[in-house]
C-alpha positions as CSV (number, residue, x, y, z in Angstrom):
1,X,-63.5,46.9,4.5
2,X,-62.6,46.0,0.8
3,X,-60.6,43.2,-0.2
4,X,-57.7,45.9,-1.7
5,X,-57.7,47.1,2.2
6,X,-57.9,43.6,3.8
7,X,-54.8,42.5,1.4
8,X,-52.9,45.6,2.3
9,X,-53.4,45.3,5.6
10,X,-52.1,41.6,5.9
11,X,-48.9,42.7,3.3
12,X,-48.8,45.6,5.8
13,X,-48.3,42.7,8.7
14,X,-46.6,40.0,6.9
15,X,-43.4,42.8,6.2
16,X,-44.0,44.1,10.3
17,X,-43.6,40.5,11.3
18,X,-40.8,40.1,8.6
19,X,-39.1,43.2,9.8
20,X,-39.2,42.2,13.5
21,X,-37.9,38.7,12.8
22,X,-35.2,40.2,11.2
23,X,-34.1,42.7,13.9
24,X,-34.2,39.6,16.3
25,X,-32.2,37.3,14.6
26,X,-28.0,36.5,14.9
27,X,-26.1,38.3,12.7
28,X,-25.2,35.3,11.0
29,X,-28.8,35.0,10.3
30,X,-29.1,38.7,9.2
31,X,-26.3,37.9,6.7
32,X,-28.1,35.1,5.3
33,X,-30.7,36.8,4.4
34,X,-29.0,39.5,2.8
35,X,-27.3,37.4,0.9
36,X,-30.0,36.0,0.1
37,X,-31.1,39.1,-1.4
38,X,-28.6,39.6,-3.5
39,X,-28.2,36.4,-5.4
40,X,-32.0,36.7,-6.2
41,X,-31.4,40.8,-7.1
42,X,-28.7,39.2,-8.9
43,X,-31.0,36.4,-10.7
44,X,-33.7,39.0,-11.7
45,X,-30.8,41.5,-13.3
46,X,-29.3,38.6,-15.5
47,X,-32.8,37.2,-16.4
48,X,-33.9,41.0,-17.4
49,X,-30.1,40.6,-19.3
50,X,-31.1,38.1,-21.3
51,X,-34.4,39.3,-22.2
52,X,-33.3,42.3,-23.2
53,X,-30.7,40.8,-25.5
54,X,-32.9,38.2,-27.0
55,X,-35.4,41.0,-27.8
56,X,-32.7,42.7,-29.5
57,X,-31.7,39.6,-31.3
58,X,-35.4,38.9,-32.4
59,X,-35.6,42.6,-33.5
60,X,-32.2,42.8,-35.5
61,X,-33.9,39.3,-37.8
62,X,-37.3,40.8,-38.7
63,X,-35.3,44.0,-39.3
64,X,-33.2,41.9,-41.9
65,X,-36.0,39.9,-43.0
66,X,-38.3,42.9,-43.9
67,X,-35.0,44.3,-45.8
68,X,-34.5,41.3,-47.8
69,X,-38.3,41.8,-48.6
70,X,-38.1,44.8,-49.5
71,X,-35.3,44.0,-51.6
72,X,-36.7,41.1,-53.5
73,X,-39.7,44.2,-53.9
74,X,-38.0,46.4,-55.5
75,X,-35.8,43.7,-57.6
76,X,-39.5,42.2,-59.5
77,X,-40.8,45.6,-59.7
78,X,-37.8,46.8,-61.6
């Protein structure tokens, strides 16, 4: 067996065993780890938020930045 198989395998157990645990727990348990689940769903969506919006802020300066070049260009060529 390759390693790919060997590491799918164990991922393929480790979320079996996960799974079972689950299904065994209290329902005060189960809702612990749902909400669990959502405040790090939550986490991820705010992070990708702010990503997204500081890529848009970085994009929106060289946009102006290669405008005022362009500018000061056009301004000593004329």
């Amino acid at each position: 067996m390759g390693n790919k198989t060997k590491g799918l395998l164990a991922l393929l157990g480790l979320g079996a065993l996960a799974y079972w645990k689950y299904k065994k727990s209290t329902p005060e348990e189960q809702q612990a780890v749902k909400d669990k689940i959502n405040a790090a769903k939550d986490n991820l969506n705010k992070w990708g938020n702010d990503l997204k919006n500081k890529a848009n802020d970085v994009a929106s300066q060289v946009k102006t930045k290669v405008d005022d070049v362009k500018t000061n260009t056009e301004d000593s060529v004329s």
